[in-house]
Wavefront OBJ file of the C-alpha trace (Angstrom):
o trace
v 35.798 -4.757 -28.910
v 37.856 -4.406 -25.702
v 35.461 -2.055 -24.418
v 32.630 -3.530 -24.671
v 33.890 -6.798 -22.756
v 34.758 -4.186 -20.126
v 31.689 -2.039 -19.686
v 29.024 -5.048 -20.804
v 29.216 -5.855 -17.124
v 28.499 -2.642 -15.251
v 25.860 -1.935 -18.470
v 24.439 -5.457 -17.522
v 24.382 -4.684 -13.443
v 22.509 -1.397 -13.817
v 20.267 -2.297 -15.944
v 18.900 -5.071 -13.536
v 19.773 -2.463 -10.575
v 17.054 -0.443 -12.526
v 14.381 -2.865 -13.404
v 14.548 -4.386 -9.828
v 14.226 -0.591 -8.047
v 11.487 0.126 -11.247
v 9.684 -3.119 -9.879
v 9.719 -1.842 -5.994
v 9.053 1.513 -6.707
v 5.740 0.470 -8.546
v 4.259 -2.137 -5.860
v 4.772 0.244 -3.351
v 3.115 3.234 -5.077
v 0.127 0.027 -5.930
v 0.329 -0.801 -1.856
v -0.469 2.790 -1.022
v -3.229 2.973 -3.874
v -4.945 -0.126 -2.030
v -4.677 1.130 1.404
v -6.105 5.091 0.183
v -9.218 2.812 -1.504
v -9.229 0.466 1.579
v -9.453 3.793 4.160
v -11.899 5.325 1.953
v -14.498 2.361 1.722
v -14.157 2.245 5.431
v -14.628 5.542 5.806
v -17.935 5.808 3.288
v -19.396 2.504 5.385
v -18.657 4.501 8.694
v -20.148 7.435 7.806
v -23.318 5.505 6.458
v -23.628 3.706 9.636
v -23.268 6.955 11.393
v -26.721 8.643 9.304
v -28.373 5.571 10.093
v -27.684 5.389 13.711
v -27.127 9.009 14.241
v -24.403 11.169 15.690
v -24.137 8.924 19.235
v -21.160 6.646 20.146
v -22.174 3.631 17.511
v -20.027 1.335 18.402
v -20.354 0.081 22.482
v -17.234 -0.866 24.068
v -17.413 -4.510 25.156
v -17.942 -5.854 28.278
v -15.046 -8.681 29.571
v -16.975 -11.863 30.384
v -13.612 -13.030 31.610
v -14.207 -11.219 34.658
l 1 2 3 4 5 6 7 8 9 10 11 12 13 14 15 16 17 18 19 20 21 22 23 24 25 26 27 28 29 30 31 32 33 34 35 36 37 38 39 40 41 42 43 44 45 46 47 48 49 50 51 52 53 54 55 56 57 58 59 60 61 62 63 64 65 66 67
């Protein structure tokens, strides 16, 4: 019973080592899932815009009104 008293602690301390690490590990991987579908959606709009307007520069810089 000694033992157990002794190790419960460390047992207890990696075990919510692991779950917190498990939990970080998994919203990053989700965070670069997002972005990948974000980058591709953008990509698929600018690559309709581009048939549609053809291969020219489609988006203009702007002009300062500032000045």
């Amino acid at each position: 019973m000694e033992y157990v008293a002794v190790l419960l602690p460390s047992v207890a301390i990696g075990v919510v080592f692991y779950v917190l690490m498990r939990w970080a590990f998994r919203a990053d991987s989700a965070e670069r899932k997002a972005r990948s579908t974000s980058e591709d959606d953008a990509r698929r709009w600018y690559e309709e815009i581009r048939q549609r307007e053809g291969d020219g520069e489609i988006f203009q810089p702007r002009a300062d009104k500032d000045s």
